[in-house]
C-alpha positions as CSV (number, residue, x, y, z in Angstrom):
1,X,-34.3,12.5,2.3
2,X,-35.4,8.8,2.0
3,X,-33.4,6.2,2.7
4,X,-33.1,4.7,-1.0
5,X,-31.6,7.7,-2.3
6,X,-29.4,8.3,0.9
7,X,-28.0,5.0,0.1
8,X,-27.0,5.9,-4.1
9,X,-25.0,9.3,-2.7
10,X,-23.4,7.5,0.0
11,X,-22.4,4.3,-2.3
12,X,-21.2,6.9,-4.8
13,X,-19.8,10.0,-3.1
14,X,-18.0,7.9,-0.2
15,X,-17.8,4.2,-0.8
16,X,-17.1,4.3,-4.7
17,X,-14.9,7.6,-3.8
18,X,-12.9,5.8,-1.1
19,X,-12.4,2.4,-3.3
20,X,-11.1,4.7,-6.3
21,X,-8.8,6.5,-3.7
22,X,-7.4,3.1,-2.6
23,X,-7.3,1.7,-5.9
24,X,-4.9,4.7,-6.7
25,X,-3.1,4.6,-3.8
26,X,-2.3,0.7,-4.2
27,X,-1.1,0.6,-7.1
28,X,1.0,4.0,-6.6
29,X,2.6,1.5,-3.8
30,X,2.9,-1.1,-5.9
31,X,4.8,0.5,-8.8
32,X,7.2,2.3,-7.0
33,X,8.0,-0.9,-4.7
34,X,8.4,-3.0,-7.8
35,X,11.3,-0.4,-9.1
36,X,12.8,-0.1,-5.9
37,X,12.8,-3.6,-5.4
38,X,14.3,-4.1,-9.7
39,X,16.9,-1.5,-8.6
40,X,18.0,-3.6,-5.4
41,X,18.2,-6.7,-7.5
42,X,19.9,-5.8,-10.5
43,X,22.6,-3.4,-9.1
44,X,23.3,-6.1,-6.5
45,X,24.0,-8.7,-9.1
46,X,25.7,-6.2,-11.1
47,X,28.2,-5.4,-8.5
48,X,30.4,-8.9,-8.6
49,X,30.0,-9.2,-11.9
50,X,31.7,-5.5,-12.4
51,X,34.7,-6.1,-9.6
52,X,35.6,-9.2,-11.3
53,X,36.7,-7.7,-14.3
54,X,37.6,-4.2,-12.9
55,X,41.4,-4.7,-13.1
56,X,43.7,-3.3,-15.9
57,X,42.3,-1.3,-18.9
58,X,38.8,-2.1,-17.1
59,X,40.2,-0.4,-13.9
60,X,37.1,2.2,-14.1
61,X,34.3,-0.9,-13.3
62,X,35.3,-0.1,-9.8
63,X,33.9,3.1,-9.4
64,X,30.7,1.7,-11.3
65,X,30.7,-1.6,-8.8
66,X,31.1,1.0,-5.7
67,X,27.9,3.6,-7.3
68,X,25.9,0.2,-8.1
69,X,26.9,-0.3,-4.0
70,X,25.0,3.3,-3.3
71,X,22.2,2.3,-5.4
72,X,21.7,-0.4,-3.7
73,X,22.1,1.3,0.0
74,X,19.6,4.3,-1.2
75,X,16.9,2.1,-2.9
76,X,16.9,-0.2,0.3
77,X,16.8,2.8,2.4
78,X,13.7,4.2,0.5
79,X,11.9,0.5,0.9
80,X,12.2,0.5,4.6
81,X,11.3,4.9,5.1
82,X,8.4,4.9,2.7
83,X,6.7,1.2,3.1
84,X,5.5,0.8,-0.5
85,X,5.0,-3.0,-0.1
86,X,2.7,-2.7,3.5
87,X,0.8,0.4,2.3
88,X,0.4,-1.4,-1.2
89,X,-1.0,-4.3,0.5
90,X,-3.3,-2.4,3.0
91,X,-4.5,-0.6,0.5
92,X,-5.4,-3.4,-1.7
93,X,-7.2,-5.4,1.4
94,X,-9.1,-2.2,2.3
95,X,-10.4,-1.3,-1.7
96,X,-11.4,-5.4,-1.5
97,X,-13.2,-5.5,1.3
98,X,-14.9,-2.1,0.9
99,X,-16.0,-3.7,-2.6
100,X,-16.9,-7.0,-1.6
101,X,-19.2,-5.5,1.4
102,X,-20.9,-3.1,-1.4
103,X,-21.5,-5.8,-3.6
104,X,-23.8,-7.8,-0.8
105,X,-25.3,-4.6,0.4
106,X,-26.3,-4.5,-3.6
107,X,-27.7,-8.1,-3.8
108,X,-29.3,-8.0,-0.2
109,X,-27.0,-11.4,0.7
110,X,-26.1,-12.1,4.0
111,X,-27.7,-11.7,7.4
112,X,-26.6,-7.9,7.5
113,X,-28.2,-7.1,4.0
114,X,-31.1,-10.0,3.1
115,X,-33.3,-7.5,4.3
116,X,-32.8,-4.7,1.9
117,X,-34.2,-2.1,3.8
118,X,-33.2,0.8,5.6
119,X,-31.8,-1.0,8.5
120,X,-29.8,-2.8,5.7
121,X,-28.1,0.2,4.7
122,X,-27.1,1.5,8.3
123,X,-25.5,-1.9,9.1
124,X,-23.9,-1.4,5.6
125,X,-22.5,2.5,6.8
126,X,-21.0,1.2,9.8
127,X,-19.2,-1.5,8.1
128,X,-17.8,0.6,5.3
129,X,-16.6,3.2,7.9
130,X,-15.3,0.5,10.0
131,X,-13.1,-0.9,6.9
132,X,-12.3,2.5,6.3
133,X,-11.4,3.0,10.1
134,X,-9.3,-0.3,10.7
135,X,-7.3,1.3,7.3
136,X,-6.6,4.2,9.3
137,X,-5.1,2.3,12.5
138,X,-3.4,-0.1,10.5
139,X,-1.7,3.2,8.3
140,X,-1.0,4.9,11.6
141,X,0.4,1.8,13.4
142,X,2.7,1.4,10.4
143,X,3.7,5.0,10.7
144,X,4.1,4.4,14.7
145,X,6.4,1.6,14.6
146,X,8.5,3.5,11.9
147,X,8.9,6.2,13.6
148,X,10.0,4.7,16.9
149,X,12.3,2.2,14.6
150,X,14.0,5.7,13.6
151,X,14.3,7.3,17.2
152,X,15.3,3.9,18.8
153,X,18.6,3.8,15.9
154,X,19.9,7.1,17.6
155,X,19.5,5.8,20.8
156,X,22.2,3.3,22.4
């Protein structure tokens, strides 16, 4: 296979693949941060507002205050387990920079890519799996240091 049309399959079945993938995954990440994060905020500046008129006929705003309290303790909870806001954010750097190296391989700029030839496109492969790669570490780092933040809360 020549190197020209090596370099259309890979750009589309893996590079344009993998940005689509991280796209998704971003802003998957994103969403579900920002309604954890809306959940947080509003139920915690619900919660004074609620006790200081739960007296009397309005005895019942406790209970709401105290659920708005659980809400608050879950959603939290869920920030710090699942990581939306650091995955969101690696995946974003990782769809970037995986498009912003495509786009100089493309336009043969740059020391890497000015020559546009096959040599081009291999330094272009290893630099898209090494974007891809450094993803990986920094996704399994972040699961690392979560998972010994949860086995060193039992310990003591």
């Amino acid at each position: 296979m020549d190197w020209k049309k090596q370099s259309d399959e890979y750009l589309v079945s893996r590079v344009e693949n993998q940005v689509n993938w991280y796209n998704d995954k971003s802003g998957f990440n994103k969403r579900w941060y920002y309604r954890c994060r809306v959940l947080v905020i509003g139920s915690g500046a619900l919660i004074p507002l609620l006790v200081g008129y739960a007296d009397g006929d309005w005895d019942f705003l406790k209970y709401v205050a105290g659920f708005l309290g659980v809400v608050v303790s879950i959603s939290e909870g869920v920030l710090s387990l699942k990581k939306y806001q650091e995955n969101w954010s690696i995946y974003r750097m990782t769809a970037e920079q995986l498009h912003r190296e495509r786009l100089l391989f493309e336009n043969n700029v740059g020391e890497d890519y000015s020559s546009g030839d096959e040599a081009a496109f291999k330094r272009f492969v290893i630099k898209a799996e090494q974007i891809m790669a450094a993803e990986n570490d920094q996704w399994n780092a972040l699961l690392k240091e979560t998972t010994e933040g949860d086995q060193g809360e039992g310990q003591g």
